[in-house]
C-alpha positions in Angstrom: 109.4 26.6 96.1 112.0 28.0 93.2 115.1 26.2 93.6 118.5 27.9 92.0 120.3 25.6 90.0 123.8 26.2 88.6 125.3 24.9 85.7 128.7 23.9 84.6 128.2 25.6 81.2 130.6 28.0 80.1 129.9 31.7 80.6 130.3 33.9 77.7 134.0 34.6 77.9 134.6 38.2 78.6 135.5 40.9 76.1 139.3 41.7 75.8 140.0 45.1 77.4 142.3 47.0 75.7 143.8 50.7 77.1 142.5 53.6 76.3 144.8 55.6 73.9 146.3 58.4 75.5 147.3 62.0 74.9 151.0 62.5 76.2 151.4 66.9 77.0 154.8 67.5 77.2 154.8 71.1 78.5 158.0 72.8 81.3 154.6 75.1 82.5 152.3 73.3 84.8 149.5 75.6 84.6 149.4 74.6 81.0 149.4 70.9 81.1 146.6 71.1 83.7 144.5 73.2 81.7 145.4 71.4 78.7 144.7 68.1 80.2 141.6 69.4 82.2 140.2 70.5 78.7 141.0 67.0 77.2 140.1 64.2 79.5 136.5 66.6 79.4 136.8 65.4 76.3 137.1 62.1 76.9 140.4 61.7 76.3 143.1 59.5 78.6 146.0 61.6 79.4 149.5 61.3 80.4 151.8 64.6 81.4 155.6 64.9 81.4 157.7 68.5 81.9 160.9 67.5 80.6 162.1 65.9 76.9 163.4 63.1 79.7 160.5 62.4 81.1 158.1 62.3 77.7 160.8 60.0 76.3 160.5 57.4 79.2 156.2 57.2 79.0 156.7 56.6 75.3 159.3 53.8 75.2 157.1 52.4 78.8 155.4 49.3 77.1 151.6 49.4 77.2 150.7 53.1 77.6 148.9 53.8 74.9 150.0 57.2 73.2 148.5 58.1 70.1 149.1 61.7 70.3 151.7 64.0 71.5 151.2 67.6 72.7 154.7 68.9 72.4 156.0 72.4 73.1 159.3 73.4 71.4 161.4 74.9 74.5 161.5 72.5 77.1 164.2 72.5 79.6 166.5 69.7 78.2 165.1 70.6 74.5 164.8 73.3 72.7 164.8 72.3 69.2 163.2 70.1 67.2 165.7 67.2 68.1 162.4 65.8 70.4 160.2 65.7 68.0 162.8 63.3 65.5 163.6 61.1 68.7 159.6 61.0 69.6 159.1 59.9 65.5 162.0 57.1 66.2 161.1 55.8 69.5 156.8 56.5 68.7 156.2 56.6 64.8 152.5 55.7 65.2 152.0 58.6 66.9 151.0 62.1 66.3 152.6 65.3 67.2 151.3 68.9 67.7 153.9 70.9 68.2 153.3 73.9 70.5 155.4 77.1 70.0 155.4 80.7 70.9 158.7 81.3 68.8 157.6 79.8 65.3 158.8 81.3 62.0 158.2 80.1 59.1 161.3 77.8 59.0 160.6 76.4 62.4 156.9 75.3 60.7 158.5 74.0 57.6 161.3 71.9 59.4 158.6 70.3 62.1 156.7 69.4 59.0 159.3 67.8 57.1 160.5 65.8 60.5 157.0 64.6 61.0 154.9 66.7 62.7 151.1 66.2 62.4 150.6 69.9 63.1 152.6 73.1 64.5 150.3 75.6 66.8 150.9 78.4 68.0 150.8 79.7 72.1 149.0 80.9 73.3 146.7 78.2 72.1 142.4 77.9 72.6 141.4 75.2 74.2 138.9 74.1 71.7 141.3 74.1 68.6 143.1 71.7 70.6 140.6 69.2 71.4 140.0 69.5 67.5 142.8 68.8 66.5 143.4 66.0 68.8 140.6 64.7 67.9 141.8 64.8 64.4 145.2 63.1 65.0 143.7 60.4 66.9 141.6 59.7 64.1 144.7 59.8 61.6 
């Protein structure tokens, strides 16, 4: 008859488990965060929503969350300038930001670049041109 025996050896200690970075989409219309966040976490992606400038400001300074890249529409409504996207760069400057806008103009793409976006899309956006470029930004 087998007999189990058990040792006192030490286990292989167990790999370190570190969060998933996460996409933050900071969008005032729902439908569009749940599409856009449908689309991602598809794409394997962890992701975090917020409506308001408020809101996206407190999951990036929360310790531990993980954000690598921001989805960030330009009219929110406690922002509608580019003011969020400098804060974001001061309180986040690892991360990267897309900026999402139906009102861009040349000046508003020049200005988001020089105050750090990653990229500046225009809405409506296809789904698939944002996983790229999230992919992309992540990778950065």
């Amino acid at each position: 008859m087998d007999t189990l025996s058990f040792s006192a050896e030490k286990s292989a200690p167990e790999p370190e488990i570190f969060p998933m970075p996460s996409v933050l989409i900071v969008d005032d219309e729902a439908l569009i965060r749940w599409s856009v966040a449908e689309t991602l976490e598809a794409a394997g992606f962890a992701v975090l929503e917020a409506g308001t400038a408020r809101d996206a400001l407190r999951l990036l300074e929360a310790p531990d969350r993980g954000i690598c890249v921001v989805l960030l529409d330009l009219k929110l409504p406690d922002s509608s300038d580019l003011s969020l996207l400098r804060r974001i760069r001061q309180v986040a400057p690892d991360c990267r930001i897309i900026l999402m806008t139906a009102h861009g103009t040349p000046e508003i793409l020049e200005e988001a670049m020089r105050a750090g976006a990653f990229h500046v899309l225009g809405k409506p956006c296809d789904l698939a041109r944002i996983v790229r470029l999230v992919s992309d930004a992540a990778a950065a």
